[in-house]
C-alpha positions in Angstrom: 133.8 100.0 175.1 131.2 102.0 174.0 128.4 101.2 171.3 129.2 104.0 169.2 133.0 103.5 169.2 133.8 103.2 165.3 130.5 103.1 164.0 130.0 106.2 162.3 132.3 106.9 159.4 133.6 110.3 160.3 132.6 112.0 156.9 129.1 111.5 158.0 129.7 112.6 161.7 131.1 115.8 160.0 128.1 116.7 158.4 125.6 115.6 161.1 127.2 118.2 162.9 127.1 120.6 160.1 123.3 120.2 160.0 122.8 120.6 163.5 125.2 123.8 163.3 122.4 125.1 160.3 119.3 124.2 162.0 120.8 126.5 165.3 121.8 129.2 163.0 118.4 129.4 161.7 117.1 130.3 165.2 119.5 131.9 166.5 121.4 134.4 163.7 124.9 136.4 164.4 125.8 140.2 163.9 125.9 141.3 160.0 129.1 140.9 158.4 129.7 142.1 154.6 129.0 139.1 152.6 132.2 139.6 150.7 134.7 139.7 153.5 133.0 136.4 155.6 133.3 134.7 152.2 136.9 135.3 151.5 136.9 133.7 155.4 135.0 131.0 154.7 137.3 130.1 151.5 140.7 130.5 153.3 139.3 128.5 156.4 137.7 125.6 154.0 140.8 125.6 151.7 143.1 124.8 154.5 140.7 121.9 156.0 140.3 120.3 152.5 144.2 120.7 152.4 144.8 118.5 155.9 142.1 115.9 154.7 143.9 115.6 151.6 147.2 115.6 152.6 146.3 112.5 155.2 144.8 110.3 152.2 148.2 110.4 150.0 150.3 110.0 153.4 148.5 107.0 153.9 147.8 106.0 149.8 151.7 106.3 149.7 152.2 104.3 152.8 149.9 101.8 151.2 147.7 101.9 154.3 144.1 101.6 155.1 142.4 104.5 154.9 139.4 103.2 156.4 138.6 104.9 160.0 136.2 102.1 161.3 139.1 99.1 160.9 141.9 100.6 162.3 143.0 97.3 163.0 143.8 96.6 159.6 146.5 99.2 159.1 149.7 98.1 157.6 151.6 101.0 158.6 152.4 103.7 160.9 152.0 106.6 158.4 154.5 109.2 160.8 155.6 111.1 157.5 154.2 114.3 155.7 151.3 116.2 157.9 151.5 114.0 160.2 154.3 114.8 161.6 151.9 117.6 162.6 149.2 116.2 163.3 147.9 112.4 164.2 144.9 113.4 162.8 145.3 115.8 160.2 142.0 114.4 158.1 139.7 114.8 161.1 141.5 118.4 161.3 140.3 119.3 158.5 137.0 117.9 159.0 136.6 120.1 161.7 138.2 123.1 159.7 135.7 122.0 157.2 132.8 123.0 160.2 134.2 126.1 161.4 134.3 127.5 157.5 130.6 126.3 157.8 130.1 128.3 161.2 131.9 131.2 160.0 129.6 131.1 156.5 126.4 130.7 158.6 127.5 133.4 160.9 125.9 132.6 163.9 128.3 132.1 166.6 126.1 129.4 168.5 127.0 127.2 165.9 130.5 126.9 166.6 129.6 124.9 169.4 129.4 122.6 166.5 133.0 122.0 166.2 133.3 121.3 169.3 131.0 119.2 169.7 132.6 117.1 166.4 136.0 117.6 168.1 134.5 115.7 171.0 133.1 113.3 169.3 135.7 112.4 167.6 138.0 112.2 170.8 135.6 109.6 172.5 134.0 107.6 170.0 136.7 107.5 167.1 140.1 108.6 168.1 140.7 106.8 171.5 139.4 103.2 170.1 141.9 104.2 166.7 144.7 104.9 168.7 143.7 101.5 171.3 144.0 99.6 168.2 147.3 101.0 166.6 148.2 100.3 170.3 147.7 96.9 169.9 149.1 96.8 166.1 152.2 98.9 166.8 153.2 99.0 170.2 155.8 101.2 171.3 156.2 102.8 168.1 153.0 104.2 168.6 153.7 105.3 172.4 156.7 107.3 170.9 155.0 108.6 168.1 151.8 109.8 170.5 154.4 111.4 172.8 156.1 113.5 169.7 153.1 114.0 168.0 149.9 115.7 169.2 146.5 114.6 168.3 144.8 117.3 166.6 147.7 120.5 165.8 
């Protein structure tokens, strides 16, 4: 176990990231794009991400489940329903949609490294102790569902 497993709330991993990706693109800048056509980009991209986040709240606000990413522990349900039949992690999806609207809106293509750096973040420090402690609280029902459903799309 690692220090920073479940520590940081993923909301505020997300935008640590996000500055990080702003401070590169201020040193290192991308190719011109019309303003106009990286902004319809930005919207569709951002759009979508909001959409996953979203869409894994109510699954779990329906299922009556925590919500809360750093007591995993405490969930009540296995939320297999709705996106996430799509996705195990469809709010961290969009999260990480969320960044590459940012990337594409700063234009620098340095920061994209951004993302991935959140996406492996996540996969270490968040998702692998989450998915040890639905483990533990669901058993095999979680092994099946982890076998039918993959962990970001």
């Amino acid at each position: 176990m690692h220090v920073l497993e479940n520590r940081l709330p993923p909301p505020l991993v997300a935008a640590l990231f996000g500055l990080l990706m702003w401070l590169v693109s201020r040193y290192v800048p991308g190719p011109d794009m019309a303003h106009s056509v990286r902004l319809a980009l930005v919207l569709v991209v951002l759009a979508v991400g909001v959409g996953f986040s979203l869409a894994g709240v109510v699954s779990f606000r329906q299922a009556r489940t925590t919500v809360n990413p750093l007591k995993p522990e405490t969930a009540s349900a296995l939320v297999r329903t709705g996106v996430y039949r799509y996705s195990r992690n469809p709010m961290y999806v969009g999260f990480a949609m969320a960044l590459l609207a940012w990337a594409l809106y700063l234009f620098s293509p340095v920061s994209l490294l951004g993302v991935l750096g959140f996406v492996l973040y996540m996969n270490r420090f968040q998702i692998r102790p989450e998915e040890r402690a639905l483990g533990n609280v669901f058993g095999g029902e979680f092994e099946t569902y982890k076998a039918q459903v993959r962990r970001w799309l």
